[in-house]
Structures are given as structure tokens and as C-alpha cells.
C-alpha positions in Angstrom: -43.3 -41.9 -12.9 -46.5 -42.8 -15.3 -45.7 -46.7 -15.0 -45.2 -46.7 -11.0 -48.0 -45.0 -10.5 -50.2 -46.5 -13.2 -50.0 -50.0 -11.1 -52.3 -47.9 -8.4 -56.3 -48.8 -9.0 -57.2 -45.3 -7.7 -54.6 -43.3 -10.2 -56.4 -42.0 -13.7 -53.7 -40.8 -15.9 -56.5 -38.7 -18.1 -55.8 -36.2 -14.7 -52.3 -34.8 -17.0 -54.4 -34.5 -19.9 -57.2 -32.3 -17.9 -54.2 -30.4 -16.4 -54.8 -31.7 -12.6 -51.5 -33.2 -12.7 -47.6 -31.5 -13.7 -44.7 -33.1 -13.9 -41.8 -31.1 -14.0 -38.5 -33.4 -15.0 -35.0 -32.0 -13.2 -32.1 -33.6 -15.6 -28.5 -33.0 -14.9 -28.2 -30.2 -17.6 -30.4 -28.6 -15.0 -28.3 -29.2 -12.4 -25.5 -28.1 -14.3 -26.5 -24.6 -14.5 -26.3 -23.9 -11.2 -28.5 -24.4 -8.1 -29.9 -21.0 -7.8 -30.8 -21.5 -11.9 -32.5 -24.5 -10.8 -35.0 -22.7 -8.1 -35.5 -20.2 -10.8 -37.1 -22.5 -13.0 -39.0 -24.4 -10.3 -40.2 -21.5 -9.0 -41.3 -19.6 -12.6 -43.3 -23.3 -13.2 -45.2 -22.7 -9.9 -46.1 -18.9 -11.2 -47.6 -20.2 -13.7 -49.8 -23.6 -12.6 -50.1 -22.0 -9.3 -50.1 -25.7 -7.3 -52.0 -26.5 -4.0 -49.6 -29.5 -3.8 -45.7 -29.9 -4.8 -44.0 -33.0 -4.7 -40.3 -33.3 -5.0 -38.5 -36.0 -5.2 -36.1 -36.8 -4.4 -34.4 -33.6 -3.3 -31.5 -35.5 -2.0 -30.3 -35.7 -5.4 -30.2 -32.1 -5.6 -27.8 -31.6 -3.5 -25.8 -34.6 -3.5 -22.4 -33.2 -5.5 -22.2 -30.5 -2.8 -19.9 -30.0 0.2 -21.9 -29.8 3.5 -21.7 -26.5 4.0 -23.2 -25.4 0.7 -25.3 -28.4 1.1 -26.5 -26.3 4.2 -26.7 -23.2 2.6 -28.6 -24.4 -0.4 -31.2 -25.9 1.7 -32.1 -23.2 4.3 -32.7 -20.9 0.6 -34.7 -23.3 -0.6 -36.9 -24.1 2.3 -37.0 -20.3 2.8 -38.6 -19.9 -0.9 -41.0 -22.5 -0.2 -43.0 -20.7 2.5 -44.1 -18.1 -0.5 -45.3 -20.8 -2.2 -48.5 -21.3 -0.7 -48.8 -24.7 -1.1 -48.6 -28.0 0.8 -44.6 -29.4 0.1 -43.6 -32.7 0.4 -39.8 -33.5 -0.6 -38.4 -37.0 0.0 -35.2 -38.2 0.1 -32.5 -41.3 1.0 -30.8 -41.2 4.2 -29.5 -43.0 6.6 -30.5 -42.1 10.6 -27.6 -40.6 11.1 -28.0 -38.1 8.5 -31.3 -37.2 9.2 -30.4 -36.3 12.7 -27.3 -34.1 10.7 -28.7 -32.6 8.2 -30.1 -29.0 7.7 -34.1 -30.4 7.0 -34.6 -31.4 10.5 -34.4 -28.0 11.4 -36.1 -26.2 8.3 -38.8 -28.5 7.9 -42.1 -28.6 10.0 -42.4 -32.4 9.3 -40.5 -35.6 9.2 -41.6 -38.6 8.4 -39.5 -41.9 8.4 -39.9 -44.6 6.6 -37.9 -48.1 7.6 -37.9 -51.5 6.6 -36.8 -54.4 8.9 -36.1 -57.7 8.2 -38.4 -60.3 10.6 -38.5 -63.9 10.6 -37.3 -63.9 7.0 -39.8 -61.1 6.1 -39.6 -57.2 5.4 -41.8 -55.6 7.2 -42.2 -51.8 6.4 -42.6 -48.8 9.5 -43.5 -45.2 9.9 -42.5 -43.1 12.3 -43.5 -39.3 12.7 -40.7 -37.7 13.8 -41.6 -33.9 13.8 -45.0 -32.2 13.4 -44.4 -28.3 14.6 -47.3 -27.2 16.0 -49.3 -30.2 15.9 -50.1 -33.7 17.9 -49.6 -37.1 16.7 -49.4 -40.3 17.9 -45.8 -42.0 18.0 -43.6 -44.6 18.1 -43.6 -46.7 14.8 -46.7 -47.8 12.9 -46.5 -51.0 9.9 -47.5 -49.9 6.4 -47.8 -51.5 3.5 -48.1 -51.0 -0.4 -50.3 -52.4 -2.6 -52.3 -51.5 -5.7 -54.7 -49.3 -4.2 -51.8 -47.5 -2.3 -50.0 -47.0 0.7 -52.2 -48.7 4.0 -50.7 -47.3 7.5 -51.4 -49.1 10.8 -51.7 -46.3 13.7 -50.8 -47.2 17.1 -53.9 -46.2 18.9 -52.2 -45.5 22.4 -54.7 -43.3 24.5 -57.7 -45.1 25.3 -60.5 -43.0 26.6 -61.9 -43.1 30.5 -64.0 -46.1 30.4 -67.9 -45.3 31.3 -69.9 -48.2 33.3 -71.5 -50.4 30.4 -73.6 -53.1 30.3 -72.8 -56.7 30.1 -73.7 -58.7 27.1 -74.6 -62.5 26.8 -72.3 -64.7 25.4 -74.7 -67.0 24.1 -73.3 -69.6 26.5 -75.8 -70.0 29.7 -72.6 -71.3 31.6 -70.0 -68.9 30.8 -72.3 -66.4 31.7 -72.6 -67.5 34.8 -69.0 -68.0 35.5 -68.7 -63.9 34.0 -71.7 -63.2 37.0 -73.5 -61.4 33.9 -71.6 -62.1 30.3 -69.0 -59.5 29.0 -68.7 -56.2 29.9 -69.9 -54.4 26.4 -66.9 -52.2 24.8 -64.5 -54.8 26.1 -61.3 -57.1 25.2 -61.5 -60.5 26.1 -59.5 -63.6 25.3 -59.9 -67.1 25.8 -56.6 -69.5 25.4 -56.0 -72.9 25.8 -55.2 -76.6 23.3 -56.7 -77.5 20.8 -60.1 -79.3 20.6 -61.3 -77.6 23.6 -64.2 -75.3 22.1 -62.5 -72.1 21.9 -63.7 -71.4 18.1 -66.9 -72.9 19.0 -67.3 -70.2 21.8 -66.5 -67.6 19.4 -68.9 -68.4 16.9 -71.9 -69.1 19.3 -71.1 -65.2 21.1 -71.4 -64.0 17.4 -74.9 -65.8 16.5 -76.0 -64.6 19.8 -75.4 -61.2 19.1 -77.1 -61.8 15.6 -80.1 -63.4 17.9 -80.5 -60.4 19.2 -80.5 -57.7 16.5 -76.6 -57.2 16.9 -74.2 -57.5 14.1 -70.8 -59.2 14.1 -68.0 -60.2 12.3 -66.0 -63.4 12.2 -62.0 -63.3 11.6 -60.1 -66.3 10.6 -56.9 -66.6 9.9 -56.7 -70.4 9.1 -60.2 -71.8 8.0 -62.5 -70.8 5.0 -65.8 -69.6 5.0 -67.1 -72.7 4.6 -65.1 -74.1 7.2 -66.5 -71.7 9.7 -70.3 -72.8 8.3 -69.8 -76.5 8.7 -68.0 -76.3 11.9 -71.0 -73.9 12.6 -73.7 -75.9 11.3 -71.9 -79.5 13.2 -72.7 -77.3 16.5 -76.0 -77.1 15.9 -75.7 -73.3 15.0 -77.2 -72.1 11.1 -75.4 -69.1 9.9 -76.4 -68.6 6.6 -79.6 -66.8 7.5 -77.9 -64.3 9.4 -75.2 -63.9 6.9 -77.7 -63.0 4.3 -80.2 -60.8 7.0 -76.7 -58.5 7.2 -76.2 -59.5 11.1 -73.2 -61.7 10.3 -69.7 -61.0 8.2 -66.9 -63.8 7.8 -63.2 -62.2 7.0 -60.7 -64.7 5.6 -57.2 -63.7 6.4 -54.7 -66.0 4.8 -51.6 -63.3 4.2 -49.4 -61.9 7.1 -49.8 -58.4 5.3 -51.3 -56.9 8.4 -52.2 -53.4 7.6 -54.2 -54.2 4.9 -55.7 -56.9 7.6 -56.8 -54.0 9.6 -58.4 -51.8 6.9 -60.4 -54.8 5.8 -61.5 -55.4 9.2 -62.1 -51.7 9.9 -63.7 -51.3 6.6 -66.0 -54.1 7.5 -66.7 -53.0 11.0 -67.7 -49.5 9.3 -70.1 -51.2 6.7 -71.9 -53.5 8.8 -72.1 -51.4 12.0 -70.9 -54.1 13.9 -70.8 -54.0 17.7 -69.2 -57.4 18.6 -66.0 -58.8 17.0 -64.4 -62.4 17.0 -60.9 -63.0 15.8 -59.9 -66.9 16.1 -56.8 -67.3 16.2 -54.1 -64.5 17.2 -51.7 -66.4 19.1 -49.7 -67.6 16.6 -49.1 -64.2 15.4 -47.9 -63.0 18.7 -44.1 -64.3 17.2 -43.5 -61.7 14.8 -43.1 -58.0 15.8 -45.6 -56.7 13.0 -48.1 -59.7 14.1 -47.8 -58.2 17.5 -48.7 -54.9 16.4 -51.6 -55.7 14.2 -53.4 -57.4 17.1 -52.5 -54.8 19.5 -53.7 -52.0 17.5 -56.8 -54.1 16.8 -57.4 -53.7 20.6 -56.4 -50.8 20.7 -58.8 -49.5 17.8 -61.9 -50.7 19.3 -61.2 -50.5 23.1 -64.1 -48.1 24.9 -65.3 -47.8 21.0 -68.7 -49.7 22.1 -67.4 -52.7 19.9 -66.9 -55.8 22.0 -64.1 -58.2 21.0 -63.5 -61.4 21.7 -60.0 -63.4 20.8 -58.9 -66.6 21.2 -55.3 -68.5 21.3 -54.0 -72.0 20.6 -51.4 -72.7 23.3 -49.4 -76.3 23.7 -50.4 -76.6 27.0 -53.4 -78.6 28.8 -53.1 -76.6 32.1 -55.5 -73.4 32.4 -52.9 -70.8 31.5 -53.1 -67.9 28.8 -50.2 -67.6 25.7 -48.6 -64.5 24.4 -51.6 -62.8 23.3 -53.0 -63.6 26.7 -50.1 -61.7 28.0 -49.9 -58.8 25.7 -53.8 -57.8 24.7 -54.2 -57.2 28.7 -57.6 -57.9 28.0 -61.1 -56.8 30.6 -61.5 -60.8 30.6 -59.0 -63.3 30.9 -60.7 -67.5 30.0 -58.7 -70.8 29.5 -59.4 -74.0 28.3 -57.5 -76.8 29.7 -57.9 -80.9 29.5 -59.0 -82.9 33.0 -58.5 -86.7 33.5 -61.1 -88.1 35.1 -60.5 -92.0 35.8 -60.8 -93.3 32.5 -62.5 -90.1 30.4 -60.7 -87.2 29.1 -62.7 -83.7 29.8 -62.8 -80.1 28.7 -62.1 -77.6 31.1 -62.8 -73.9 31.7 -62.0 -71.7 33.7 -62.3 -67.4 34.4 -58.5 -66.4 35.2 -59.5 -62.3 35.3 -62.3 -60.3 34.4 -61.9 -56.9 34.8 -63.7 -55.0 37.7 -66.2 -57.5 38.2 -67.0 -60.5 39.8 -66.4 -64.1 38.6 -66.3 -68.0 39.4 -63.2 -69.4 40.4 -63.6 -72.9 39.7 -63.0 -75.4 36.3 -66.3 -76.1 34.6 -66.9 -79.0 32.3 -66.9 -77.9 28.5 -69.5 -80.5 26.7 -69.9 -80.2 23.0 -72.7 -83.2 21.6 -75.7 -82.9 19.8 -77.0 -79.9 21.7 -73.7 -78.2 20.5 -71.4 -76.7 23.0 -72.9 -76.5 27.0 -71.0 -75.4 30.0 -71.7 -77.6 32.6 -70.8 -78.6 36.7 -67.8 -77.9 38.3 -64.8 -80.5 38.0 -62.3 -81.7 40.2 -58.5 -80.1 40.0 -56.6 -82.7 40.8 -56.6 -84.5 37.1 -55.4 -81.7 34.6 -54.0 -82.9 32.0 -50.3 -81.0 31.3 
């Protein structure tokens, strides 16, 4: 058990020494004794350290060489001797679903807890499901995990959202989309923008960032495929300087490069927590709409700060030049819906944008012209539909 655990960064083995920490080792010679012999000992050991916490594991082993009635029998005694304990249980154990829903611990147990793995796109990815609380709420269906050195990271399903109040609407640093909003985003909200490449969309993202940081607000970049750097130049070709506000505290830039999710959203959540951020930008989630876990993580990220007076903004890279939204677009069901699309007009190739949705508000129906030059990116006149580029 010392060298598994020993691996975690937050484990101090000097905690056995001090007397925090008892391991109590169950051999076969144990076993051998008899079963009843076996709770004997266990129980003369908790007498005498008088634990707030037991661990055993596995207790499947226990009772493997037993026929299922004494299985049963051996099981109910146990569990029944554990509510004089006093102390917070946890037993684990190896079984399939089927014999969880057969045996004797769903019934004598005020907890379950399964753990799954499942393999995706070539991938395990690792689930929790709370199966039984007695007595208490939880939230369920199942929720991605993973391990690491610093421990176990769950990913909750956040799946109540609270009545949403009447906020104000915040400026996306973008005169033009603005005014295609009638106001800017609706703070505490969702919002997505989709569309091809080389339309703006990251662009857009970074400027609603700086002009939260304009304006005393602090935000949080999250990039799955470009660096820091990356972000800075692309920043800094845009006419937009972010170092200032990086240093002042009013901007953070996340790097994501692994697909290990739930340690994905404690970063982001840890960040969010540090900074006191209020608006968010992830660029870009589409491509992680193909995987189940991917699915979740970005769902959950909505989910997380939904109503939580954090607004987010996310955008997605779809194949198509028409206005239309991609899977994220589909799934988030975010307050505001935007696409970017590519117009033909005669011999010139233009960036389009246009408002698909924005939730319980007013907005402009028609494509705008998407400029970015020296002055960085503008929103400008309206543009004809007849040329879009599919």
C-alpha cells in the first residue's frame, strides 16, 4: 500500500510513524481461522486505535471462497458490527453489474459508489456513478474521473441550474456585435460562436476578454491548440496588448494540450476561484464534441458557471462556410447562438456574421461584414445573401 500511495504529492508517510495512519494486514492464515475469528480481530484493533475512518479493502476477498448463502450471512453480521463502530466505513470491492445488483451490500450499505471504465475512440475513460445515498441528495447519472499524482479529480454533472434573475448586458468589446446583440451579452450567460476557419472567431474571443480587463473585469483565456505565446502574437497582430493586463491580474491564459478532462476542469475552476474572474473564453470546443468524456467536460463547464454571474463565451471550428452552428452549437444550448460564414462578392472573398439566437432578447437578423486590418477586427455594414460561400 506504502508504494501506491507514496506516488500521491499530498500523502506524507511520516503520518504511520506519528500514529495518524494503521494498517492492519488480513493474510490467508487469517482467513483460515474462520470468519467470525477474523471480525474478532478487526474489531479488538478498532478498541484499541479507536478510528474516525476505516478503510477495507477489498472486502470481496473476504468472502470470495464462500457459497452465497453464507456469503449472505457473513455480510449482514459484518455490516451489522460496523454500525457500533462509530466511524465513517468505506469497503471496496470487484464486481461486475450484475452482482452488485445481487449481492447482500446493496441492501446493508447506505452507499454505493460505482466506478467504470469505458473504452472511447481508442481511450479509457474512467466514470462515477452514485448509486445509493440513504437519506441523502446527490446529483446522478455518471461523472468522468481521473487519477493522477495529486489524487483522484471527479467531474460533477451540474444538472439543476438556478431560476435565472434579469442581469445586465455586458460589451463585447466589439461596437458591431453589440449592436447586432441590441446591448452585448446578457451577463451570467453561455454563448457560442461557430463557423470556418479564418473568420475571426478567436479574434472575437480575445477582444471580449481585453474588454472585460478594460474595464476592471477579470478573465480567463482557454486554448486547447495554441500556446501562450500564440494567443499574445495573434493578440498583439490585432492590435490588442495583453501583457499589461496579464501582469495587472485582469487576464489568465490556460493551455490545455491533454484530453484528461477532469483535471481540465479543476484547473479551470481553480483559476476561476484565484482570479475572481467573471467572464470566460474557451476557443475551441468543437472538436471535442466527438468523444463522450469531451462532451461532458464542456457541458459541465456550462453547466458549472451557468446563472454563476460568470459569462462564457465558446467558439467552434465547423467545415462549413454557411452560417450554421456544429455540435457544441447543438449541445451547449447556449443564451446566444453567432456564426461566421464566407460571402462571395464578385471578385472578393468576405467574412460573415451573423446572430442565429440570443436568448430572450432582441437581435439583428441580417450578415454583417467581419473586417480584420490594421485597426484589428471591426464589424461593419450589412452584406448581401445571395453569395455564401458553402
Amino acid at each position: 500500500m506504502n508504494n501506491f500511495v507514496s506516488r500521491l504529492s499530498h500523502y506524507e508517510v511520516s503520518r504511520i510513524s506519528r500514529g495518524n495512519i494503521h494498517q492492519i494486514s488480513i493474510d490467508i492464515k487469517t482467513l483460515d481461522r474462520g470468519i467470525y475469528s477474523f471480525m474478532w480481530n478487526l474489531e479488538d484493533s478498532i478498541e484499541k486505535i479507536k478510528p474516525e475512518i476505516i478503510v477495507i479493502d477489498p472486502i470481496t476477498i473476504i468472502g470470495c471462497s464462500f457459497d452465497n448463502n453464507t456469503r449472505r450471512r457473513f455480510y449482514y453480521e459484518f455490516f451489522k458490527r460496523m454500525k457500533k463502530w462509530n466511524s465513517l466505513v468505506l469497503v471496496t470491492g470487484e464486481m461486475s453489474d450484475k452482482e452488485i445488483e445481487e449481492s447482500t451490500l446493496g441492501y446493508v450499505t447506505d452507499g454505493i459508489i460505482h466506478l467504470t471504465n469505458k473504452e472511447e475512440r481508442q481511450q479509457r475513460n474512467r466514470y462515477l456513478e452514485v448509486l445509493k445515498l440513504r437519506g441523502q441528495e446527490y446529483i446522478p447519472g455518471k461523472h468522468s474521473f481521473s487519477i493522477t499524482s495529486e489524487g483522484i479529480t471527479v467531474l460533477p454533472w451540474q444538472y439543476r441550474t438556478s431560476q435565472r434573475e434579469e442581469s445586465k448586458l455586458i460589451e463585447t468589446g466589439l461596437c458591431g456585435l453589440d449592436y447586432m446583440l441590441c446591448g452585448g451579452l446578457r451577463a451570467g450567460s453561455t454563448n457560442y460562436i461557430g463557423g470556418p476557419t479564418g473568420t475571426g472567431k478567436t479574434l472575437m474571443g480575445i477582444r471580449y476578454i481585453k474588454k472585460g480587463a478594460e474595464q476592471d473585469e477579470r478573465g480567463i483565456i482557454v486554448s486547447f491548440d495554441e500556446t501562450k505565446n500564440d494567443i499574445l502574437n495573434r493578440a498583439e497582430s490585432a492590435g490588442m496588448e495583453l501583457e499589461k493586463d496579464i501582469h495587472a491580474g485582469n487576464i489568465e491564459i490556460l493551455q490545455l494540450s491533454s484530453n484528461d478532462f477532469a483535471r481540465h476542469f479543476h484547473e479551470i475552476q481553480q483559476t476561476v476561484e484565484k482570479v475572481n474572474a467573471t467572464r470566460i473564453f474557451v476557443d475551441d470546443v468543437e472538436k471535442h464534441m466527438k468523444t463522450m468524456e469531451g462532451t461532458d467536460f464542456i457541458q459541465h463547464l456550462v453547466a458549472k458557471y451557468k446563472n454563476a454571474n460568470i459569462t462564457l463565451l465558446t467558439t467552434g471550428t465547423i467545415s462549413s462556410g454557411l452560417p450554421m452552428i456544429g455540435e457544441a452549437g447543438k449541445k451547449l444550448h447556449s443564451d446566444s447562438t453567432i456564426a461566421t460564414c464566407y460571402v462571395a462578392d464578385k471578385l472578393h472573398l468576405k467574412k460573415g456574421l451573423i446572430v442565429l439566437k440570443n436568448f430572450n432578447s432582441k437581435h439583428k437578423k441580417e450578415i454583417h461584414e467581419i473586417n480584420i486590418g490594421e485597426n484589428g477586427l471591426e464589424i461593419k455594414g450589412i452584406l448581401p445573401l445571395t453569395d455564401i460561400i458553402s
